[in-house]
C-alpha positions as CSV (number, residue, x, y, z in Angstrom):
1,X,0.3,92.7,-186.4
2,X,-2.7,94.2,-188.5
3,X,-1.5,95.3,-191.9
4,X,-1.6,98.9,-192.9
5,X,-2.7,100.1,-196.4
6,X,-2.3,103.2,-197.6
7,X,-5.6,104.8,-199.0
8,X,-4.0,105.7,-202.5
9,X,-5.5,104.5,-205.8
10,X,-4.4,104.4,-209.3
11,X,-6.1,106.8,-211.8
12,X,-8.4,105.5,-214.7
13,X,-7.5,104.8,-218.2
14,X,-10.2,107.3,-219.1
15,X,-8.9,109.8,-216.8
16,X,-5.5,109.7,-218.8
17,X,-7.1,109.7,-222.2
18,X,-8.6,112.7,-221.3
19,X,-5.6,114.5,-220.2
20,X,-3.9,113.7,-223.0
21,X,-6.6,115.2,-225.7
22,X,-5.7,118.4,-225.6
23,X,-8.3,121.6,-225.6
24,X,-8.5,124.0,-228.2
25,X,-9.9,127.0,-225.6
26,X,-8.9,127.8,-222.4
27,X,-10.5,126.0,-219.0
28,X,-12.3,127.9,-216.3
29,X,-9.8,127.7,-213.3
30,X,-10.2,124.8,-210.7
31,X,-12.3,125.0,-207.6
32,X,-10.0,123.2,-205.0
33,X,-10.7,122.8,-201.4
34,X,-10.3,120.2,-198.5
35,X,-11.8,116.9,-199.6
36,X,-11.5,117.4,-203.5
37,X,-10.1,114.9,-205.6
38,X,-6.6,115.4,-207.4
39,X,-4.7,113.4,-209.9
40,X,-0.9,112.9,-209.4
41,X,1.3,112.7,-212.0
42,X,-1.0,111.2,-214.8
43,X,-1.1,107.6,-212.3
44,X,-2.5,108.3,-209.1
45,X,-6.0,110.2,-207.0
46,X,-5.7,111.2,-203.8
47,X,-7.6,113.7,-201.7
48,X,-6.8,117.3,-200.9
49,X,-6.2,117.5,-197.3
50,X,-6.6,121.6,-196.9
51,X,-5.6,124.7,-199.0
52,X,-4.6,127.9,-198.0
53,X,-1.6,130.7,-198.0
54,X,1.6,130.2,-196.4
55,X,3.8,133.2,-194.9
56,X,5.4,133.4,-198.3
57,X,2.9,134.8,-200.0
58,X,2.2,131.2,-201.6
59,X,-1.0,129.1,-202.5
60,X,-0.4,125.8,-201.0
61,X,-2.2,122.9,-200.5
62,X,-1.7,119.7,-198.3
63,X,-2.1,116.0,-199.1
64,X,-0.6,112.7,-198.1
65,X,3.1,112.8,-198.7
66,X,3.1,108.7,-200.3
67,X,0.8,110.3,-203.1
68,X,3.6,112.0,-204.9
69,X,7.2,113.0,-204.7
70,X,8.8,116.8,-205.0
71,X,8.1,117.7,-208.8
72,X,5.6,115.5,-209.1
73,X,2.2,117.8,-211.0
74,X,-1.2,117.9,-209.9
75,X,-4.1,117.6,-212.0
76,X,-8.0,118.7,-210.6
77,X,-10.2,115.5,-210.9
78,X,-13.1,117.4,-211.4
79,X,-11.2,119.4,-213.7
80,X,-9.5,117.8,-215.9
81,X,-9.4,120.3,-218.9
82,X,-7.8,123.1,-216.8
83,X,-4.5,121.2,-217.0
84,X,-1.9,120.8,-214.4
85,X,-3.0,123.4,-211.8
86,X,0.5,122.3,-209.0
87,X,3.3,120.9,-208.3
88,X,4.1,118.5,-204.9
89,X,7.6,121.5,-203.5
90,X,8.1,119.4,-200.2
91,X,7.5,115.8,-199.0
92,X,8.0,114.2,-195.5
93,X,8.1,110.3,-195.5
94,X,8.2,109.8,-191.9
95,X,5.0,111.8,-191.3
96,X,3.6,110.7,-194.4
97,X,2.5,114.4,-195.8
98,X,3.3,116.6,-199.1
99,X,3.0,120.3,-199.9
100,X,1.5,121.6,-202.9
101,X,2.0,125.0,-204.3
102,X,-0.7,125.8,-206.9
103,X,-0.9,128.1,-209.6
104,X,-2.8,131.1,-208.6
105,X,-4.2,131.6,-212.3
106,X,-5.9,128.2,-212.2
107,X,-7.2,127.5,-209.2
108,X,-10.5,129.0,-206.9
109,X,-9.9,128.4,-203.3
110,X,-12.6,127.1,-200.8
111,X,-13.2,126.6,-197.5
112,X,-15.9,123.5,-198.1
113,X,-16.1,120.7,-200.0
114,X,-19.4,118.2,-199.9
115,X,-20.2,118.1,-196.0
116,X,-17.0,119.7,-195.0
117,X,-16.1,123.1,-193.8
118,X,-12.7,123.8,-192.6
119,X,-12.1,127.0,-190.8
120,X,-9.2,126.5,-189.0
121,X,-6.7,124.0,-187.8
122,X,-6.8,122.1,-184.2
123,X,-5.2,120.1,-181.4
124,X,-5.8,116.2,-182.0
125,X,-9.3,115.1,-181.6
126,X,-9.7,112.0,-178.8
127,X,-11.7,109.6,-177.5
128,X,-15.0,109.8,-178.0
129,X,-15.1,112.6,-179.9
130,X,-17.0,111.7,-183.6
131,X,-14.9,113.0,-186.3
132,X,-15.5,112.9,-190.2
133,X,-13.7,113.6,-193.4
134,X,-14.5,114.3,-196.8
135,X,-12.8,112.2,-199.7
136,X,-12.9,111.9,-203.3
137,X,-13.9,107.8,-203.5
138,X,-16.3,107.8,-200.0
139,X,-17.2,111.3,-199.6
140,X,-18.3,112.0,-196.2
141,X,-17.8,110.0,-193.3
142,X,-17.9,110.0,-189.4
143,X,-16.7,107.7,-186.7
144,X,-15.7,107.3,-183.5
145,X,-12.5,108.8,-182.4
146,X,-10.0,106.6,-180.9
147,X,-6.8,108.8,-180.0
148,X,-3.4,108.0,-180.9
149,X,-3.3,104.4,-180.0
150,X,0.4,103.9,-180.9
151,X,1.6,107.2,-179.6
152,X,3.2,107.9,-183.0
153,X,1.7,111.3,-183.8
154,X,-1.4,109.8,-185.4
155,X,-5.3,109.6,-184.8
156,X,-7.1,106.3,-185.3
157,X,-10.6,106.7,-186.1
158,X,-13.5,104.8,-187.2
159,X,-14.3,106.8,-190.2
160,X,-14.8,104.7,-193.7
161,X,-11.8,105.2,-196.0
162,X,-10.7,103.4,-198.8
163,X,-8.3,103.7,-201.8
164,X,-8.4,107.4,-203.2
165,X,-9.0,109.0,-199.9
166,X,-5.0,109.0,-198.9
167,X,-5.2,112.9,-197.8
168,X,-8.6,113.4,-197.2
169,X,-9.3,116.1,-194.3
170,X,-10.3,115.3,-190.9
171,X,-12.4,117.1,-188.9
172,X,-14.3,117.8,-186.1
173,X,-17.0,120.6,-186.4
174,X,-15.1,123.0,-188.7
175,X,-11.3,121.9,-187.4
176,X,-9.4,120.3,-189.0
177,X,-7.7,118.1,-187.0
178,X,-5.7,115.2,-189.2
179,X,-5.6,114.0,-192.5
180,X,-6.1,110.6,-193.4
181,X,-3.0,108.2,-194.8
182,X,-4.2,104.7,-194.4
183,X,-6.7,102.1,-193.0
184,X,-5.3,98.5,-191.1
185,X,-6.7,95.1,-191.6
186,X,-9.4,96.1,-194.1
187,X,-11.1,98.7,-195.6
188,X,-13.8,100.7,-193.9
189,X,-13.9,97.7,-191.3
190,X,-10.6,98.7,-189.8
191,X,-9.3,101.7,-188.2
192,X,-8.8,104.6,-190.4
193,X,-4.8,106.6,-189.3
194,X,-3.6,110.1,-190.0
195,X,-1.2,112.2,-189.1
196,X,-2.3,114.9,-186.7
197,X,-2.0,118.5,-188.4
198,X,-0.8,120.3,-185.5
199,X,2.1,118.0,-186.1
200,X,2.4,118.6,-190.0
201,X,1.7,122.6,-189.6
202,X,4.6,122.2,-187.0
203,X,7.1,120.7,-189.3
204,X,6.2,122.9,-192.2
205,X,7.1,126.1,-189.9
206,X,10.0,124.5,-188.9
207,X,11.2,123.4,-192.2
208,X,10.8,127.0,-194.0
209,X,10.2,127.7,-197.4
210,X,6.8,126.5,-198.8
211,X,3.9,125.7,-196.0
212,X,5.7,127.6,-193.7
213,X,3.5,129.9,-191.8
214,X,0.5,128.3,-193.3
215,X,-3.4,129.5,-192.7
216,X,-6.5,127.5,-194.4
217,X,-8.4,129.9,-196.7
C-alpha cells in the first residue's frame, strides 16, 4: 500500500521571530482568499481552502482539518504584523477539514488568489477533467483528474502538492471542487487527495453552528 502524507509543513524560525516582535502601530487588515498561506498556532502553514459567509452572519474560512484543532489561532503568512486574524471553531478528522471564523476587523475577503478564481462551489470533478489549485509552497498547478479511486469521498488528481499546501483549493474553471489534504508515495510524483467540498459544505450544514449555510465571497 502507497503511503499517504499529509501536505502540512512546519513554520520557520523567522516566521516566529517575527510574530513575537511586537508592532508599535496598527497593521492594515489581511487580504485572505482561497490559496493564501496561513500560519497555525505559531508551528504550522497551510493553505486557505475558500472564505466566505456562513448563514450565521459569520466570516468563515475553510482549510484542512489535520492543520489545527478547535481553538487553535490563525495567523496571515503574508501578513504577519496584523496579528492573529482567526480561530479554527470546528474540526472533522474523518473528512480531514476545519472551519475558520475570522475577525471581520482584520481581514479583506477575495474571491482570487494567484491563478485562482473561485466563484462558487461544485459536484466532484472526474476523469479527465484538468483541475488545478493554488497553494502557498507550489502556487498554481493543474493535472489530470482521476475521480475518487477509493470511493471514500475524495478526488485524486495529478496536480503537484507538497508540504504547506494541506488545504489548498481545487478547482476547475472558477468551481471549486475539493481541497487538497495529502499526496501518496511521493511528492508531486504521486497522486495528490482531497476531500470533495460538496461533501464538506454538506457536513457543515448538517452540523450547524459555524459553516453552516456557507457561500464563497
Amino acid at each position: 500500500m502507497l503511503k499517504r502524507f499529509a501536505a502540512v509543513v512546519a513554520a520557520t524560525v523567522g516566521v516566529l521571530g517575527f510574530l513575537g516582535s511586537g508592532i508599535a502601530t496598527a497593521a492594515p487588515p489581511a487580504v485572505l482568499g482561497g490559496g493564501s498561506g496561513i500560519v497555525v498556532n505559531d508551528e504550522l502553514v497551510c493553505t486557505l481552502t475558500t472564505i466566505g459567509n456562513d448563514s450565521g452572519g459569520r466570516l468563515v474560512g475553510v482549510t484542512a482539518g489535520h492543520c489545527g484543532d478547535v481553538g487553535s489561532t490563525v495567523v496571515s503568512e503574508a501578513a504577519l504584523d496584523t496579528g492573529v486574524v482567526g480561530t479554527f471553531v470546528k474540526s472533522n478528522p474523518a473528512l480531514d477539514y476545519a472551519v475558520i471564523q475570522f475577525d471581520r476587523a482584520k481581514v479583506v475577503p477575495v474571491n482570487r488568489v494567484g491563478n485562482v478564481t473561485i466563484t462558487q462551489i461544485g459536484a466532484p470533478a472526474s476523469f479527465p477533467q484538468v483541475a488545478c489549485k493554488e497553494g502557498r509552497t507550489t502556487g498554481n498547478t493543474c493535472g489530470i483528474v482521476y475521480g475518487d479511486l477509493m470511493q471514500t469521498q475524495e478526488t485524486w488528481t495529478q496536480a503537484c502538492v507538497v508540504e504547506g499546501d494541506s488545504g489548498a483549493p481545487l478547482v476547475v474553471g472558477t468551481t471549486l471542487v475539493a481541497m487538497v489534504n495529502a499526496y501518496l508515495a511521493a511528492p508531486c510524483i504521486g497522486p495528490e487527495i482531497g476531500t470533495n467540498m460538496s461533501v464538506i459544505v454538506g457536513d457543515m450544514n448538517a452540523s450547524g453552528g459555524p459553516g453552516a449555510g456557507f457561500r464563497p465571497i
